[in-house]
N, C-alpha and C positions, 0 to 999 in steps of 0.2 A: 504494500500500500504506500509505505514512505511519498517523501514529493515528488513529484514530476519535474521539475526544474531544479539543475545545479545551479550552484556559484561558486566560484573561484574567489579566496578567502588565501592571495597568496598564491605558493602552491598547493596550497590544500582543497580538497574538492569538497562541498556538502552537498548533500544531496543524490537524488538519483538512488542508484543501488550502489554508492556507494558507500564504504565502511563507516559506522558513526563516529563522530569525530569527537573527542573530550578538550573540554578547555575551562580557562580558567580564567581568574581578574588580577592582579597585584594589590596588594595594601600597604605598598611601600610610599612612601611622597616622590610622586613623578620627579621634582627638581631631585631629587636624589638618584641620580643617574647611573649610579657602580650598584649603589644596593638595588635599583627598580632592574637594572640588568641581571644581577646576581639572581634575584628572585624568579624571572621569566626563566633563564638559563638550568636552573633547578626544576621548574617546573617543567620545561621541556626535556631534560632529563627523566623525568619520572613516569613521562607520558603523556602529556597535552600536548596538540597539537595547532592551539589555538590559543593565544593570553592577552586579555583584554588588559587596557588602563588608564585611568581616568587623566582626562583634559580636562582640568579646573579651569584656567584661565591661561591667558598668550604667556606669561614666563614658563610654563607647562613646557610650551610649543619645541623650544630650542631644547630641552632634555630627549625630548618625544623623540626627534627627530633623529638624534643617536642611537638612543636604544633600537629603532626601527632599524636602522644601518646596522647595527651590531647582536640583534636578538636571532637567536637560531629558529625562531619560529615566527610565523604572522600575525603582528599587533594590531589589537583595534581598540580604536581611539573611540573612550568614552564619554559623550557630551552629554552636556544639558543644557538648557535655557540660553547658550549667546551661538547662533546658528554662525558667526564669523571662527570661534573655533574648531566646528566642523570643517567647513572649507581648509583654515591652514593646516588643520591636520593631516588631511587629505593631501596637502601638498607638500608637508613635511613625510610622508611614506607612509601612511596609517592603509592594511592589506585592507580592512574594513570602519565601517564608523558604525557608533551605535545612538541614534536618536530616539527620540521621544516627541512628537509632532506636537504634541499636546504643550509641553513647556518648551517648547521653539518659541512660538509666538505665530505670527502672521502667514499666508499662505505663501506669500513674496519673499519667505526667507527661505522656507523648504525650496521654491524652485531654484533661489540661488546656491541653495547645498546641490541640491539635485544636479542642476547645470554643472559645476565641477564634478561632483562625482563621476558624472558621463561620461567629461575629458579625461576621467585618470582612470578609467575603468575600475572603481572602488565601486562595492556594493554598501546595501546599507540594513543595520535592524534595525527594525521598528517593532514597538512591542508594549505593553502598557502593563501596570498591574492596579491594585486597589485603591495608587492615591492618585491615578489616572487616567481614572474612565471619564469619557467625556460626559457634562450636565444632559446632553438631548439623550442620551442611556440609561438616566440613575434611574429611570423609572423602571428597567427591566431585570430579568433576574441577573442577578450580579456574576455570574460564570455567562452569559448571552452580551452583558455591558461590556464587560471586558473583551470579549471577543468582535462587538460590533466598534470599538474603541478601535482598535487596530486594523479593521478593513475599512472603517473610514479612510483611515493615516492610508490603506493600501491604494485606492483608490485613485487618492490625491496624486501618489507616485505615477503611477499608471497613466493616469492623465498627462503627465508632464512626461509619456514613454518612457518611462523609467521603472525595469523588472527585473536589476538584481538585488532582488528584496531576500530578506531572511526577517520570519515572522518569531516574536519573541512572547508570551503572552505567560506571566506567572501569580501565583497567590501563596499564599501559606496555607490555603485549606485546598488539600491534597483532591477533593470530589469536585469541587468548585475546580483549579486546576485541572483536573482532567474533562470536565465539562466543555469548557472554553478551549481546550485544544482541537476537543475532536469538533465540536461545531466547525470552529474556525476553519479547519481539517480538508470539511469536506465541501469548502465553496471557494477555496484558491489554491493553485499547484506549488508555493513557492515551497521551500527548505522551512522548518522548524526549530527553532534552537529551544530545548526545554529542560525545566528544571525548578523546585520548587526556593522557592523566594524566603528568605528570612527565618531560613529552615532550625537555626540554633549552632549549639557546639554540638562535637563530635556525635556525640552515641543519638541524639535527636537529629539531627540531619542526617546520616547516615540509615536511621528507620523512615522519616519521611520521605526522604531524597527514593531508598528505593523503593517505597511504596509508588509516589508521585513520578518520576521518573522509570519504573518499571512499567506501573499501567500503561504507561503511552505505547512504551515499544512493543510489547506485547501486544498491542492493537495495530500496529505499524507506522505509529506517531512518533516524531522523530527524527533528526537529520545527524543532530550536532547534542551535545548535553553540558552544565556545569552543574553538581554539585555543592551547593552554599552551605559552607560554615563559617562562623563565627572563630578567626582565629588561622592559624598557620594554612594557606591555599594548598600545600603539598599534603596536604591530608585530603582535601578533597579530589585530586587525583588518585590517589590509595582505594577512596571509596567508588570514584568511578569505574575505576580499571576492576574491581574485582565484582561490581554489578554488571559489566559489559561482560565479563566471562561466565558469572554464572549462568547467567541468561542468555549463553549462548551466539550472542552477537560479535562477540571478539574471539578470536584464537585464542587457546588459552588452555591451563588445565587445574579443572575442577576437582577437588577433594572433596567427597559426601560419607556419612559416616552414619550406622544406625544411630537410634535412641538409648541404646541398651536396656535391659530388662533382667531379671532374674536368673536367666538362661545364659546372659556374659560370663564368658568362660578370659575376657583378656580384657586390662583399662583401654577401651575405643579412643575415647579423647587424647590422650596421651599419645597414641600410636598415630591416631588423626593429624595430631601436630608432629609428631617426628614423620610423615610424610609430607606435610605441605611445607617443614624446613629443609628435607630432602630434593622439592621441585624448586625451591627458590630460584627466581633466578635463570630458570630454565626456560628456553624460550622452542616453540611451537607450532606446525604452519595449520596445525587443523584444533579443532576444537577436542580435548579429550577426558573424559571423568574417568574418575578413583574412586574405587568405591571401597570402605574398609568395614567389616563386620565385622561382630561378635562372639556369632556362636556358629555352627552346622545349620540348624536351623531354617532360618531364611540365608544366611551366608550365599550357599551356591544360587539360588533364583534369583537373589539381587544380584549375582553377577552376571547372569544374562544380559543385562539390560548397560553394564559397564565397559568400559575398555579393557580396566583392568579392576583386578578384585584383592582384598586381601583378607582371607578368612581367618583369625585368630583364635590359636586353640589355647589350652592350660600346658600343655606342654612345650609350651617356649618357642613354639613353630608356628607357620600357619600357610595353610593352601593359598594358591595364586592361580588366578583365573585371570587367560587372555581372551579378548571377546568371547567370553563366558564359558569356555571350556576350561577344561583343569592343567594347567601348567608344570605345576609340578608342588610338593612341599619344601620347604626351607626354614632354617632353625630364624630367630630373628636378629641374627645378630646378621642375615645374608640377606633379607629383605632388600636394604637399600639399593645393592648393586644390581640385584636381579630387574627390582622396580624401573633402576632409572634404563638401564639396558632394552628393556622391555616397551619403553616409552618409546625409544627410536627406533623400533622396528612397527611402528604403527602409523 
């Protein structure tokens, strides 16, 4: 389902069938040039392929403009309210810009963003959330406000021939969020950038984020994602990269592990973690799960369904199952190598 239209965001592609893309913001002070770099450079290290950062005002402009020359991934420059920062941004090397139509101002300032944009082949978000639904909306349900907010703004673009648009639409209430994406969804082609808004610190944003952020892709809503927490950005690549794989949508490999029950014959959890510190690091071309159990039991039937398996007995061994047949037993001090051997041959 995903969009029908790409954008080129740099080199990076959204949209289409192609791969979802993770990215992120800085909350370094832009004028701080080494640290707003250090921070982007780290996050693309970890995996974003996208790192937004804010354009407060023109002394912004001259830092912006470095890091854009020297950041290993494609910046976009986040404005608000003085539609003249947009433009210099744009001209200082920003891959993308992120507006807000609504605190732009006047419709004569968008076409003059728009008009540059054009010449520098920069696309743009547009996106609204709760404290920017437009007044002719409030009267509608508020997941319909917000999504009639932003195809107004789309509209307006479109009018002015302008369709490298990426639609951005967020809330904190994860049903309301998914409300408004799919409406929005299903009455314009562009790219989606989603992700829920003011999600909290770690362990709250990383349950809404993949609650609110799962729904969508599982529906095939979806282009591009960021993750919002409160606090260090390289955690919310952590928590994206490993929703992009459970789910399936990234290469990758998944470690699943019973509940255990009465019938555990071996600590699950423990072994669970001495294998997912065993793939660390390990890198992938197809999607693969691990499944580690308990007892005989369900053991061998849950490994049908796995790549690999590892059945754990009370006697210090445990069966291994490759595409659900029986591999062979091994004491557990031989797991590791078998395990990771066994991973490259699949």
């Amino acid at each position: 389902m995903f969009s029908e239209r790409v954008v080129n965001v740099g080199n990076v592609i959204i949209g289409g069938n192609h791969p979802i893309v993770i990215q992120s913001m800085t909350n370094t002070d832009t004028k701080n040039f080494e640290g707003t770099l250090r921070q982007i450079n780290d996050l693309a290290d970890a995996g974003a392929k996208i790192v937004r950062v804010s354009v407060r005002d023109m002394e912004d402009i001259s830092s912006f403009s470095k890091i854009v020359t020297y950041s290993k991934v494609p910046v976009v420059a986040d404005i608000h309210f003085d539609y003249r920062l947009a433009i210099e941004a744009i001209k200082a090397g920003a891959a993308k810009i992120r507006i807000n139509p609504g605190n732009i101002g006047s419709e004569e300032k968008i076409k003059k963003i728009v008009e540059v944009a054009k010449e520098y082949k920069v696309p743009i978000r547009i996106g609204s959330n709760s404290g920017s639904i437009g007044k002719e909306f409030r009267n509608l349900p508020r997941y319909q406000a917000l999504a009639e907010s932003v195809l107004k703004d789309v509209r307006l673009l479109e009018k002015e021939g302008f369709y490298d648009i990426v639609i951005s639409m967020k809330s904190v209430e994860v049903k309301e969020n998914f409300l408004a994406n799919k409406y929005l969804s299903e009455m314009v082609p562009y790219p989606f950038h989603i992700g829920i808004t003011e999600a909290g610190v770690f362990e709250d944003a990383a349950i809404l984020s993949s609650v609110g952020i799962g729904s969508l892709l599982i529906n095939g809503i979806g282009d591009t994602i960021r993750v919002s927490i409160s606090g260090n950005p390289l955690k919310e690549i952590e928590i994206a990269k490993s929703l992009l794989v459970l789910l399936g949508f990234e290469n990758g490999i998944r470690v699943v592990a019973c509940p255990t029950c009465a019938r555990t014959e071996i600590n699950v959890e423990r072994l669970a973690y001495d294998v997912k510190s065993w793939i660390e690091g390990k890198t992938v071309n197809r999607s693969i799960t691990i499944s580690v159990m308990g007892c005989i039991v369900n053991g061998p039937g849950e490994a049908k369904h796995s790549d690999l398996a590892i059945v754990g007995t009370k006697n210090s061994s445990a069966a291994v199952f490759l595409k659900g047949k029986l591999y062979g037993t091994f004491k557990n001090c031989e797991l590791k190598d078998v395990l990771l051997k066994l991973i490259d041959t699949i």
